[in-house]
C-alpha positions in Angstrom: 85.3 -27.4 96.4 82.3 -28.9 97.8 81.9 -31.2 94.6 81.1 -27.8 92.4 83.5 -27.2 89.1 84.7 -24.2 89.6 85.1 -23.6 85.6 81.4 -24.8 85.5 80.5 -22.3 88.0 82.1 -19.1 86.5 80.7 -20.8 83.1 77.1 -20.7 84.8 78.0 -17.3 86.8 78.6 -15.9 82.6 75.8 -17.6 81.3 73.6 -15.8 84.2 75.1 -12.5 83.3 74.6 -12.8 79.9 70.9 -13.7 80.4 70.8 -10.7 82.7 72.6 -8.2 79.8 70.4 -9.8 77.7 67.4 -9.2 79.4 68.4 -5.8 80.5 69.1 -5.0 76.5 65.6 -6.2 76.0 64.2 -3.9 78.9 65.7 -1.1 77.8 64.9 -1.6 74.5 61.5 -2.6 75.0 61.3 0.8 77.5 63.1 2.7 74.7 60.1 1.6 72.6 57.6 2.3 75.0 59.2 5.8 75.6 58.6 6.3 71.8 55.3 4.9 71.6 54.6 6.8 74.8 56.2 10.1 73.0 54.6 9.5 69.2 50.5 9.0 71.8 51.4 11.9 74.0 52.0 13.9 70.3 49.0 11.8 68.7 47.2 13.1 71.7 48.4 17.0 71.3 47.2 16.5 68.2 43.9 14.8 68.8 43.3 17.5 71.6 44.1 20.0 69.2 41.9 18.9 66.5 39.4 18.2 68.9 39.7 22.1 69.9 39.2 22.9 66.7 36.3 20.8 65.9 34.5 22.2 69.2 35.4 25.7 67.7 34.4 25.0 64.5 31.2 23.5 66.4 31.0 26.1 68.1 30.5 28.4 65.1 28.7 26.5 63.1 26.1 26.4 65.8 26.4 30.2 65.9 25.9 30.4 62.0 22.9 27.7 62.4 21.6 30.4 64.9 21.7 33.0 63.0 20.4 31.5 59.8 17.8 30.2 61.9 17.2 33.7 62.7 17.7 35.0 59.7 14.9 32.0 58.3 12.5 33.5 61.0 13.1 36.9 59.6 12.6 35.9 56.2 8.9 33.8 57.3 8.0 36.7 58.8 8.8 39.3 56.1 7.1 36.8 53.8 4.1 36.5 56.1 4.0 40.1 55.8 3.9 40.3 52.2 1.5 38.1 51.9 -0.9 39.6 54.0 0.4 42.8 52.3 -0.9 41.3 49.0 -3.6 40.0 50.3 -5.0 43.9 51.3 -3.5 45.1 47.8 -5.5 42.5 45.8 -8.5 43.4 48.1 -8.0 47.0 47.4 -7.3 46.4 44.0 -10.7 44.8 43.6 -12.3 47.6 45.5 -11.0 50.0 43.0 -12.4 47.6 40.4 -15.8 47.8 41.8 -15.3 51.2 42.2 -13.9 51.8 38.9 -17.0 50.1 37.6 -19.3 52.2 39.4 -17.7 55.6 38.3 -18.3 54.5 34.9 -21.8 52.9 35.4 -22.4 56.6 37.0 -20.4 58.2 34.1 -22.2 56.8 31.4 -25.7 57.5 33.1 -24.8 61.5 34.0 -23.5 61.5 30.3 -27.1 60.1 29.2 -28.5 62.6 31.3 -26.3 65.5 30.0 -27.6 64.3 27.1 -31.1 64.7 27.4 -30.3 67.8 29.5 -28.4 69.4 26.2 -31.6 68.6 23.8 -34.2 69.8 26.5 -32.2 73.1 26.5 -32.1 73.8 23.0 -35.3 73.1 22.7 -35.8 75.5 25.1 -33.5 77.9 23.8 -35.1 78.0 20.6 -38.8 78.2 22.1 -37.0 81.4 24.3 -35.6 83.4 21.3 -38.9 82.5 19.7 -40.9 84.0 22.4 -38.1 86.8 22.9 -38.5 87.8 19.2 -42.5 87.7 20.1 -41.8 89.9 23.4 -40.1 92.7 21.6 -42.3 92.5 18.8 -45.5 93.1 21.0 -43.5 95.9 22.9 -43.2 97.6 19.3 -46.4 97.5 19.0 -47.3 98.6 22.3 -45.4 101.4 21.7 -46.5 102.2 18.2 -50.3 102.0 19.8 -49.1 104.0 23.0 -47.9 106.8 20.2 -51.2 106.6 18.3 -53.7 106.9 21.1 -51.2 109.9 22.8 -51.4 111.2 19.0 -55.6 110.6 18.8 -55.9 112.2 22.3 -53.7 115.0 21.6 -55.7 115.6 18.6 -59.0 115.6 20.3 -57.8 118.1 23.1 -56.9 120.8 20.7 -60.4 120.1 18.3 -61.9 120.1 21.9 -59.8 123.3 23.0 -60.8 125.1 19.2 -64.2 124.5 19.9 -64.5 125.8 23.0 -62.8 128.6 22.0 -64.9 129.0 19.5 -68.7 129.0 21.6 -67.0 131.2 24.2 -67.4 134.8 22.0 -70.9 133.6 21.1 -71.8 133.2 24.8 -70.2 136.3 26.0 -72.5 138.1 22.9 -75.7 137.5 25.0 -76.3 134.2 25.2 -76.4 134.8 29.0 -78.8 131.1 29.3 -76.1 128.9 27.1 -73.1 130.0 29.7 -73.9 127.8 32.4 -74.3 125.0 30.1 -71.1 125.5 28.2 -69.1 126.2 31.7 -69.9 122.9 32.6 -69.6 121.3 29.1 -66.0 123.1 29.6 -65.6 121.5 32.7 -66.6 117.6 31.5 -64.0 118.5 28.3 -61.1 119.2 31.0 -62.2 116.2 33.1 -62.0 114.3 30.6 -58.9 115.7 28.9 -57.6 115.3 32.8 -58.5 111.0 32.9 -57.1 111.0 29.4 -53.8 112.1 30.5 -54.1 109.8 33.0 -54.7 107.0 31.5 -51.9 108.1 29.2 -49.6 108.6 32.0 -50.4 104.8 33.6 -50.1 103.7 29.6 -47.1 105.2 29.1 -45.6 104.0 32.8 -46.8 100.2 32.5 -45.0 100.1 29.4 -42.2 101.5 30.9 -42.2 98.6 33.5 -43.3 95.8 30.9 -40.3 96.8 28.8 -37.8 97.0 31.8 -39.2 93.8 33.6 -39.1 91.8 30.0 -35.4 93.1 29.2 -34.8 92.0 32.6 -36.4 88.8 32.4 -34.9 87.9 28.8 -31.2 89.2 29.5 -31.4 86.6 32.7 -32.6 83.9 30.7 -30.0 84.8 28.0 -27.2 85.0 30.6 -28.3 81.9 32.2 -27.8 80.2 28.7 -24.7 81.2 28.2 -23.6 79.6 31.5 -25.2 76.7 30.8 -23.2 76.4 27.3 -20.1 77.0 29.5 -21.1 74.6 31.7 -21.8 72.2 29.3 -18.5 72.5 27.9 -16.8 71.7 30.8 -18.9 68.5 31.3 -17.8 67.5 28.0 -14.8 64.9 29.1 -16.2 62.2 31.0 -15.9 63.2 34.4 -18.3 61.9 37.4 -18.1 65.6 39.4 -18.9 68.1 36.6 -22.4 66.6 34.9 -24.1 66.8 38.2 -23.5 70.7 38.3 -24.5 70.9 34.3 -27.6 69.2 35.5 -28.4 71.1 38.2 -27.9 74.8 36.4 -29.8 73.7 33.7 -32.9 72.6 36.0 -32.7 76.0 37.6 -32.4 77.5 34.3 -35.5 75.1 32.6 -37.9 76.3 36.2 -37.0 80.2 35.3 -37.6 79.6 31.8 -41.1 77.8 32.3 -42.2 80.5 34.6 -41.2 83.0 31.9 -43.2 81.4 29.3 -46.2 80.8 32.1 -46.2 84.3 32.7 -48.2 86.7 30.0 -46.3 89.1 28.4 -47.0 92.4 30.5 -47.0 94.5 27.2 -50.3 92.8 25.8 -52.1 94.3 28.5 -51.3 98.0 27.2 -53.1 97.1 23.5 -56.6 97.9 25.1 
């Protein structure tokens, strides 16, 4: 057969084949392989993707979160800046009040020594007020007791005055025709004079009237006066910047009317003459 061995032929015809199974084994084992590889990276992949998903959500959120708390951060240095500039105008009211708390009782203590002085000044002046009060009403007694005796004198004088004439008025009607003229107009000097005697009475009696009234009134003002100083002055007695200044100022009143009282001469001692 052409100088080929048939045998050897078919031998290398099996040998060919069995390379060829061979190799075909080996393909599709080495696809089978690559079909699992292929299969286990396409799930390694699913699985990456899905992680990486994740992580981008997770991202995702976290940057939200890192928004917020930046947010939130920016609230916070803001509500902080706040406060301190909150504080800040505290501590500098807090100071003013200081200074002003030292003031008030700089003030305080200075109306206080002033009340004080005020409170001495006006018993002092009470007591030189009753004094001259007691001294008032003791000259108006006397006024009065001398008003009474020179009313009593005068009355006295008009009825020896009246007695007499009584008397020289038969003796001149007896013929003592020359006398008459005489004793008419000694008659008529008598009433003139009994007539300014009243009168002088009358004014006596109505200055005293008015010396009495205007001194009641003058020492009942001064007394009431007092009396609203002492209330006053009770008040004023916690330490207290508004009230002292009003004590101060009704007792300066009260101390001017009081001084112009005592200035003044009792209107009484001009009825003694």
């Amino acid at each position: 057969m052409l100088g080929f061995n048939k045998q050897e032929v078919l031998e290398y015809i099996d040998r060919l084949s069995a390379r060829a199974r061979e190799a075909e084994q080996q393909h599709v084992q080495q696809t089978e392989l690559l079909q699992s590889t292929v299969e286990s990276l396409q799930s390694e992949n699913s699985r990456a993707l899905d992680e990486l998903r994740k992580s981008v959500m997770a991202l995702r959120d976290e940057r939200q979160r890192a928004q917020k708390a930046q947010e939130q951060m920016q609230a916070l240095q803001a509500q902080v800046e706040e406060e301190r500039k909150a504080s800040g105008d505290f501590k500098n009211r807090l100071f003013d009040r200081e200074q002003e708390v030292v003031v008030l009782r700089r003030e305080n203590t200075q109306l206080n020594q002033a009340l004080a002085f005020k409170t001495a000044e006006m018993d002092q002046l009470r007591q030189q007020c009753d004094a001259r009060c007691r001294q008032a009403e003791q000259e108006l007694e006397e006024a009065r007791a001398q008003a009474a005796d020179i009313l009593e004198k005068a009355r006295a004088q008009a009825q020896e005055l009246q007695q007499s004439t009584r008397a020289q008025l038969p003796r001149a009607a007896a013929g003592q025709e020359k006398e008459q003229p005489q004793a008419l107009e000694t008659m008529a000097k008598i009433e003139e004079r009994l007539k300014e005697a009243q009168a002088q009475l009358d004014a006596a009696a109505a200055q005293l009237r008015r010396s009495a009234k205007l001194a009641a009134g003058v020492l009942g003002d001064a007394r009431s006066d007092l009396h609203s100083l002492e209330r006053e002055l009770a008040r004023s007695a916690a330490p207290r910047a508004a009230r002292p200044s009003s004590g101060c100022a009704l007792a300066d009143r009260l101390l001017e009317k009081v001084n112009r009282m005592l200035e003044q001469k009792p209107a009484s001692a001009c009825t003694k003459g």
